[in-house]
C-alpha positions in Angstrom: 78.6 42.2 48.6 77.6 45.6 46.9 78.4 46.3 43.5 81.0 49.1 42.7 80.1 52.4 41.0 81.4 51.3 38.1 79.1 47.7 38.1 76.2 49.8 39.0 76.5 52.5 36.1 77.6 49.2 33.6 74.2 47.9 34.8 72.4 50.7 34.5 73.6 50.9 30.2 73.0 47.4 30.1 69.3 47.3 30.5 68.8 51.3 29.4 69.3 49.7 25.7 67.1 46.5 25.4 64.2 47.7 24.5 63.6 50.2 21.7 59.8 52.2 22.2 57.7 52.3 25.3 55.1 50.6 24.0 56.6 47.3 24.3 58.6 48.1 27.4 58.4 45.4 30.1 57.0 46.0 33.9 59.9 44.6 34.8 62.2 47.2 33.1 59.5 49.9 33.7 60.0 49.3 37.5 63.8 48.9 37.4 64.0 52.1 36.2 61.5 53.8 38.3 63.6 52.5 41.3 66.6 53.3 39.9 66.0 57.1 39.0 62.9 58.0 41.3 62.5 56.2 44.2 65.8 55.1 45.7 66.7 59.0 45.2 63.2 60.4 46.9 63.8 58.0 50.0 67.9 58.5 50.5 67.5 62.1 50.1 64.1 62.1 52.5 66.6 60.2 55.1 69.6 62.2 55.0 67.4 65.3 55.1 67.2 65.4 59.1 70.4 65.2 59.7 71.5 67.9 57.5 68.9 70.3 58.4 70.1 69.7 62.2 73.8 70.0 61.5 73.1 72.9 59.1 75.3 71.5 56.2 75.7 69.1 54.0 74.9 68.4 50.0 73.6 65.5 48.1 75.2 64.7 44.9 72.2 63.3 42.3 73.6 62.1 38.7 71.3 63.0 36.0 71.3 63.1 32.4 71.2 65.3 29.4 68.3 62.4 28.3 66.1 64.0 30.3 65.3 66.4 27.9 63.8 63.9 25.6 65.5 61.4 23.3 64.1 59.1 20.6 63.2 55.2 22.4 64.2 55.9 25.7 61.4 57.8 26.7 60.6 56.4 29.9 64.7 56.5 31.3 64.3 60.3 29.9 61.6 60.8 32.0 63.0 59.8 35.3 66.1 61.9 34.5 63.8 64.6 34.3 62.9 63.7 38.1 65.8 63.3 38.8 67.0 67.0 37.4 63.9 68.8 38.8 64.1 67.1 42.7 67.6 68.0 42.8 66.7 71.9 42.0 63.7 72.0 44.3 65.3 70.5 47.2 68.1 72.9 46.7 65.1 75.6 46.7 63.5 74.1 49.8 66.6 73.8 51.6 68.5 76.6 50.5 68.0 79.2 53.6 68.8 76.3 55.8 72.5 76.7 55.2 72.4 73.9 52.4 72.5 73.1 48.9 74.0 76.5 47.9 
């Protein structure tokens, strides 16, 4: 069963805020939040990117952060966002005289 939007952003908080520096960050966190913010996004958007190019339309929606421009002990999340911020506007670059993203 998939989790709701709600679930999933509730998930999200709940392990954003268990650890406090990123020096004592955990793989395991380190990787959630990798997949989370960088590389579930790069491979949905690099799969819907076909069919939008060949239909000449369409938009992707990516929910960023104003964290991504740097807060105190979340420093790696922060990054990501930042991915997440700068893929969105360079896809919309990319993609923008293909009747997309404008």
């Amino acid at each position: 069963m998939c989790p709701t939007e709600k679930q999933l952003i509730a998930h999200i908080y709940t392990f954003i805020y268990r650890y406090t520096c990123v020096c004592i960050l955990r793989d395991q966190t380190f990787n959630r939040l990798l997949h989370v913010n960088v590389f579930s996004l790069t491979f949905m958007s690099a799969m819907i990117l076909p069919q939008m190019v060949e239909k000449r339309k369409g938009a992707i929606v990516n929910i960023g952060s104003a964290s991504c421009y740097g807060f105190p002990l979340l420093t790696v999340y922060s990054a990501t966002k930042a991915y997440v911020d700068i893929l969105s506007k360079n896809l919309a670059a990319e993609y923008s005289n293909k009747g997309m993203f404008h």
